[in-house]
Backbone as CSV, one residue per row, in Angstrom:
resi,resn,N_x,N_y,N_z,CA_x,CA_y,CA_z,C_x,C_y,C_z
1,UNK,-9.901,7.079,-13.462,-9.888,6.972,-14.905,-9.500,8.303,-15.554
2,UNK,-9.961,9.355,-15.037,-9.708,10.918,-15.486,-7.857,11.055,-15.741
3,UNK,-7.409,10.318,-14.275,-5.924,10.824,-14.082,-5.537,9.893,-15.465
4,UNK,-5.408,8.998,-15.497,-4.761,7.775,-16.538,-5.120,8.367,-17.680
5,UNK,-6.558,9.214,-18.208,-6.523,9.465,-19.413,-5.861,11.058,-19.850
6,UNK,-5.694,11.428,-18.611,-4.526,12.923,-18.674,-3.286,12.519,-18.679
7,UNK,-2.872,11.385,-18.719,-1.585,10.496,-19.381,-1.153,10.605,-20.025
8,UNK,-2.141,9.832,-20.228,-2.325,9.428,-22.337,-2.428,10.106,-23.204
9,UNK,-3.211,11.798,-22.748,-3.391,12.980,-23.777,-1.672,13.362,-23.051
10,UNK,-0.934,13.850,-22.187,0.219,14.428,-22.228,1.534,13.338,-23.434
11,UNK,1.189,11.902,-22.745,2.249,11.207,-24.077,1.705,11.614,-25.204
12,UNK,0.479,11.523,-25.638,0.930,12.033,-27.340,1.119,13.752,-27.600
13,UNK,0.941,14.498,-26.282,1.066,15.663,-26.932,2.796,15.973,-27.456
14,UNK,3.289,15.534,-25.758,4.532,15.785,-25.432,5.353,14.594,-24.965
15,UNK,5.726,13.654,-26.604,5.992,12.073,-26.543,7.775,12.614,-25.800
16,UNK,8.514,13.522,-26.380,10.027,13.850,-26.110,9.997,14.178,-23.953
17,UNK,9.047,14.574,-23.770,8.905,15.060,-22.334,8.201,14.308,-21.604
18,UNK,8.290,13.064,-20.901,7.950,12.110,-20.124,7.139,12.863,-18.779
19,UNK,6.068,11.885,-18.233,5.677,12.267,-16.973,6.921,12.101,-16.248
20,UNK,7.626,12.751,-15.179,8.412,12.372,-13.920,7.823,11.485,-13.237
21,UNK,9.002,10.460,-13.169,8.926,8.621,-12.255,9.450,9.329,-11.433
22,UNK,8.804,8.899,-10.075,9.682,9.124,-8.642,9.150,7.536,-8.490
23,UNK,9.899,6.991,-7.475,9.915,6.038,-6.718,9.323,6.165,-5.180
24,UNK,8.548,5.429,-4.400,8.402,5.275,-3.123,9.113,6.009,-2.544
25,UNK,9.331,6.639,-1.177,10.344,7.239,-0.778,10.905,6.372,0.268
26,UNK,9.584,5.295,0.810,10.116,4.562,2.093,9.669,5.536,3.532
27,UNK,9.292,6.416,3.195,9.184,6.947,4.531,8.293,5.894,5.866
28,UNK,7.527,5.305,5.034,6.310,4.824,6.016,5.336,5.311,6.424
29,UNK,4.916,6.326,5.980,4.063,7.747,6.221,2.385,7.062,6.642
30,UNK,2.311,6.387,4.642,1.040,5.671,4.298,0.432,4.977,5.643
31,UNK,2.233,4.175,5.561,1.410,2.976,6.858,1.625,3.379,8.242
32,UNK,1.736,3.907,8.506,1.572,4.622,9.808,-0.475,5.586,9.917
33,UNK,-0.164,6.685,9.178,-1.450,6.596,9.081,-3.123,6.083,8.351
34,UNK,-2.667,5.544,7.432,-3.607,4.174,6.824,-3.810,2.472,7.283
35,UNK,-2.429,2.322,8.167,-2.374,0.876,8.224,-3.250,0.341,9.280
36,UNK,-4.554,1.210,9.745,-5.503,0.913,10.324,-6.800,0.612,9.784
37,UNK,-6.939,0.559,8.556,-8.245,1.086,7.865,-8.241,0.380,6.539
38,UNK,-7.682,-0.867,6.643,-7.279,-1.512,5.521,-8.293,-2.936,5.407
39,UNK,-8.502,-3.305,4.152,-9.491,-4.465,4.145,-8.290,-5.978,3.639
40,UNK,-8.673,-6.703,3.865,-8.009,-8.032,3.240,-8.832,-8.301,1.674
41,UNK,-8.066,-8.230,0.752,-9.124,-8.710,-0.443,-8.705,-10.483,-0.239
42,UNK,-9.712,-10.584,-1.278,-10.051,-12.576,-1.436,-8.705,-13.219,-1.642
43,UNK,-7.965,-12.508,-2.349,-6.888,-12.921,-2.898,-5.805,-12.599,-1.975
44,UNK,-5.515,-11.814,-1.090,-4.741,-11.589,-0.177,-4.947,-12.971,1.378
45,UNK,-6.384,-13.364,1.185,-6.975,-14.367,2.239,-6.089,-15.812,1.214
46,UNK,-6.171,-15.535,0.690,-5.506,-17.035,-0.373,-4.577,-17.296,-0.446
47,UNK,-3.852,-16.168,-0.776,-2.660,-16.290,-0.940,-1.574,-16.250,0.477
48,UNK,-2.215,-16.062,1.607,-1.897,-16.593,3.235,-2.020,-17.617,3.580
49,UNK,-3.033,-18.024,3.043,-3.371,-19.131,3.813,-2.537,-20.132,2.398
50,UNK,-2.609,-20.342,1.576,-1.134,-21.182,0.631,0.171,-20.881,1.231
51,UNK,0.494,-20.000,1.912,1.794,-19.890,2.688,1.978,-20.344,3.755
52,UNK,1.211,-20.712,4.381,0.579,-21.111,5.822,1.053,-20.087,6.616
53,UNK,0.696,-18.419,6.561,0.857,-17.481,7.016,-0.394,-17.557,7.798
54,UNK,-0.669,-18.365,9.191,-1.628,-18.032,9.863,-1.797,-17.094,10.821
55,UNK,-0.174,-16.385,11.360,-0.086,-15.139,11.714,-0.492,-14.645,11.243
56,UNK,-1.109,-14.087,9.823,-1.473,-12.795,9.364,-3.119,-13.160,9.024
57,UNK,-3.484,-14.154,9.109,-4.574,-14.688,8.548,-5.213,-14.489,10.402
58,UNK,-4.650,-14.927,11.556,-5.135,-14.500,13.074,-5.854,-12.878,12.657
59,UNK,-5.085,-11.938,11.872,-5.266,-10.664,12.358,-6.432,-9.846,11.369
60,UNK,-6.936,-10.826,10.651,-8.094,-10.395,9.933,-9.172,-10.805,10.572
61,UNK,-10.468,-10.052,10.637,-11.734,-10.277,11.557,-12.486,-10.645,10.406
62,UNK,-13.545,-11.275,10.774,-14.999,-11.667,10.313,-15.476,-10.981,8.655
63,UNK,-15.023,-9.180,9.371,-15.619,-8.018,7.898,-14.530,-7.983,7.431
64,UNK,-13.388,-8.985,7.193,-12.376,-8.621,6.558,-11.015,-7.152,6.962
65,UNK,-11.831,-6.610,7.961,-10.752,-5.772,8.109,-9.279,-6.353,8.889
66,UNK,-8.334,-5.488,8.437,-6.659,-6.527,8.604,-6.533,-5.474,9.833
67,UNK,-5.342,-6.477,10.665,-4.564,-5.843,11.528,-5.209,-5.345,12.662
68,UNK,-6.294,-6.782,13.079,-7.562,-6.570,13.975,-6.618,-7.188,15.271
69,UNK,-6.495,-6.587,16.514,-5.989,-7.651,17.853,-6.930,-8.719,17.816
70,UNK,-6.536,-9.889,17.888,-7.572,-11.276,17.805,-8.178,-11.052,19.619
71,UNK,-7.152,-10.789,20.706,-7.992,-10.346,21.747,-8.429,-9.588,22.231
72,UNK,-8.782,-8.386,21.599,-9.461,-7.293,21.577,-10.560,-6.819,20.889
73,UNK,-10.271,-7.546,19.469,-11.084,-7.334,18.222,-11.203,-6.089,18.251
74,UNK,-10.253,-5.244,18.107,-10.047,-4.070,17.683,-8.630,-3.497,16.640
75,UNK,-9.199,-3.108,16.103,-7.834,-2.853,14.499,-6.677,-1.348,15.311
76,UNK,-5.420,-2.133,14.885,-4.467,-1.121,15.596,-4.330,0.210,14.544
77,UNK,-3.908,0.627,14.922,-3.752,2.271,14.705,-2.533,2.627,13.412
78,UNK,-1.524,1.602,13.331,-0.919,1.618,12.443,-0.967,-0.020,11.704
79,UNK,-0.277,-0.063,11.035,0.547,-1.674,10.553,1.709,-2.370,11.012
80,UNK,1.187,-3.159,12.127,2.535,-3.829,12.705,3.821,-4.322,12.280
81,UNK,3.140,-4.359,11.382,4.971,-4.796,10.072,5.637,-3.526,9.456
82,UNK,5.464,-2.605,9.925,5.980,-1.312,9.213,7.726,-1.602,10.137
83,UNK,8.266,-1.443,10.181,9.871,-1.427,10.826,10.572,0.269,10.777
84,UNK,10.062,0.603,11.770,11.036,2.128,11.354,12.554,2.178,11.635
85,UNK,13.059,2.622,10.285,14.895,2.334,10.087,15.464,3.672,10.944
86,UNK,14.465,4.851,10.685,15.293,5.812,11.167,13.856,6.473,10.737
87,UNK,13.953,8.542,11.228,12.938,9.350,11.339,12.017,9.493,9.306
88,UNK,13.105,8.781,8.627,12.675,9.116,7.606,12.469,8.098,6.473
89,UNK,12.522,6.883,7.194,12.679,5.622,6.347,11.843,4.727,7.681
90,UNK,11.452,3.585,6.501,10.852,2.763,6.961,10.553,1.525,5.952
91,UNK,10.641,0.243,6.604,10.732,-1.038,5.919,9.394,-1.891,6.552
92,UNK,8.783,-2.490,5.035,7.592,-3.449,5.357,8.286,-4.898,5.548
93,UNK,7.972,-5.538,6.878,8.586,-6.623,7.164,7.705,-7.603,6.307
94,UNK,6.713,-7.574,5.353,6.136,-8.160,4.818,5.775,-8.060,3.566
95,UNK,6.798,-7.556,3.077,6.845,-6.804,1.610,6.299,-7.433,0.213
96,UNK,6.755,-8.702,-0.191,6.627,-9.864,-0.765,5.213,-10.170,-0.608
97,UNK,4.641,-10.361,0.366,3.216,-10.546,0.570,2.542,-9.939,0.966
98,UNK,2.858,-8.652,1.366,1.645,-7.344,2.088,0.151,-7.631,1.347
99,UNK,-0.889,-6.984,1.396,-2.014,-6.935,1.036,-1.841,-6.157,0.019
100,UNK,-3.202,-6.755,-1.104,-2.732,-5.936,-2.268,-3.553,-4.567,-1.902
101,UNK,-4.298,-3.839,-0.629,-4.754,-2.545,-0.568,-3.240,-1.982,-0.948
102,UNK,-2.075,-2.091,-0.283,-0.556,-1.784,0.258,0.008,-1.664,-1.258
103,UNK,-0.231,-2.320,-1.552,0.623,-3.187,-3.457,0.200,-1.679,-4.004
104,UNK,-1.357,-1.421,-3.746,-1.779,-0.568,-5.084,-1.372,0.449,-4.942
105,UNK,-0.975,0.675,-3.590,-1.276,2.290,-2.714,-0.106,3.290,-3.652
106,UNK,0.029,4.432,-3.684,-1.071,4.918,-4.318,-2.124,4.781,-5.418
107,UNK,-3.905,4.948,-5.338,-4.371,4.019,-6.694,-4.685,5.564,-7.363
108,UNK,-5.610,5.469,-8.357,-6.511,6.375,-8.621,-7.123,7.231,-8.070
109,UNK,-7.479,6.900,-6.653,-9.001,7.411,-6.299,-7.570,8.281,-5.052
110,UNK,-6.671,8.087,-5.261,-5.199,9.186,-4.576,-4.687,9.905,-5.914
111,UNK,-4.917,9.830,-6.772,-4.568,10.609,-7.995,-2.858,9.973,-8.008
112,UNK,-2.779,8.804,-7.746,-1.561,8.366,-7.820,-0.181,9.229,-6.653
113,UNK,-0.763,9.856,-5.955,-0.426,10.998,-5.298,0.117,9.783,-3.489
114,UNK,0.950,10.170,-3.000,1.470,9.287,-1.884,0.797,10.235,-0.734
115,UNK,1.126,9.818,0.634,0.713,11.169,1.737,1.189,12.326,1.817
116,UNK,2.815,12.461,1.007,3.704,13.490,1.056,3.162,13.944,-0.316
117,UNK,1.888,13.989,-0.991,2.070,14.480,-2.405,3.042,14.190,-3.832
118,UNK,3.764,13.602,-3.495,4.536,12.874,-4.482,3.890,11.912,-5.907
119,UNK,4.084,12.309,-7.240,2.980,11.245,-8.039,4.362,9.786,-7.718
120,UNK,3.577,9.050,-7.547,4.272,8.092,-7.815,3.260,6.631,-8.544
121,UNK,4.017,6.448,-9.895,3.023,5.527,-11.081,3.212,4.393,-10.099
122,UNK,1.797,3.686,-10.708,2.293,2.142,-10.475,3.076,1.210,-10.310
123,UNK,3.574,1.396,-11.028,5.177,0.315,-11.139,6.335,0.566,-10.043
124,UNK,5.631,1.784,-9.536,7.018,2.054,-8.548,6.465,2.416,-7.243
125,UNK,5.155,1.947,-7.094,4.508,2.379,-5.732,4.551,1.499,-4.265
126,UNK,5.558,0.316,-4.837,5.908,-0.704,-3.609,6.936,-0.378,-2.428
127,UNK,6.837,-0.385,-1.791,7.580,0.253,-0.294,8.378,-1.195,-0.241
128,UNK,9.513,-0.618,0.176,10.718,-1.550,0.510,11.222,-1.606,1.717
């Protein structure tokens, strides 16, 4: 809430001088080291199972945590849908429907801030 309202005091100070929009970079950074530690919200369980995405609905456990081996019951280390294009790019094979932890990333409680430090707002925090 702090960051969003240091926003709002810079637009009215300095309405002619915009915060800088960067966009995602794609690296894959996040999901490489976060895509272990991720929860399924209610709405991410819903909106799978209306798709009849039961592949992704297999890889959630009991406490909700995603990207659990169903025969191991142990959560992998990255996010299996990450696709690396090359050393500096990277594509979510599940983009359209990722989990909304993924959607928000970066939130608030990252100061809107990515793994590389980058602000990147809301609107532009979706990995492609």
């Amino acid at each position: 809430m702090m960051i969003e309202a240091l926003f709002r005091v810079w637009d009215k100070i300095c309405p002619d001088r915009p915060v800088p929009r960067r966009r995602c970079l794609g690296c894959g950074q996040c999901c490489e080291h976060f895509g272990g530690y991720l929860h399924a919200s209610q709405a991410d369980l819903e909106r799978w199972k209306c798709l009849g995405r039961q592949d992704l609905l297999d890889l959630v456990n009991p406490s909700g945590w995603i990207w659990v081996d169903p025969r191991e019951n142990r959560r992998g280390a990255r996010c299996p849908f990450l696709k690396r294009i090359d050393e500096e790019t990277a594509h979510c094979a599940i983009h359209d429907i990722k989990p909304d932890m993924c959607r928000d990333y970066p939130g608030l409680d990252h100061g809107r801030h990515c793994i590389r430090g980058i602000y990147i707002p809301r609107e532009h925090s979706t990995i492609h």
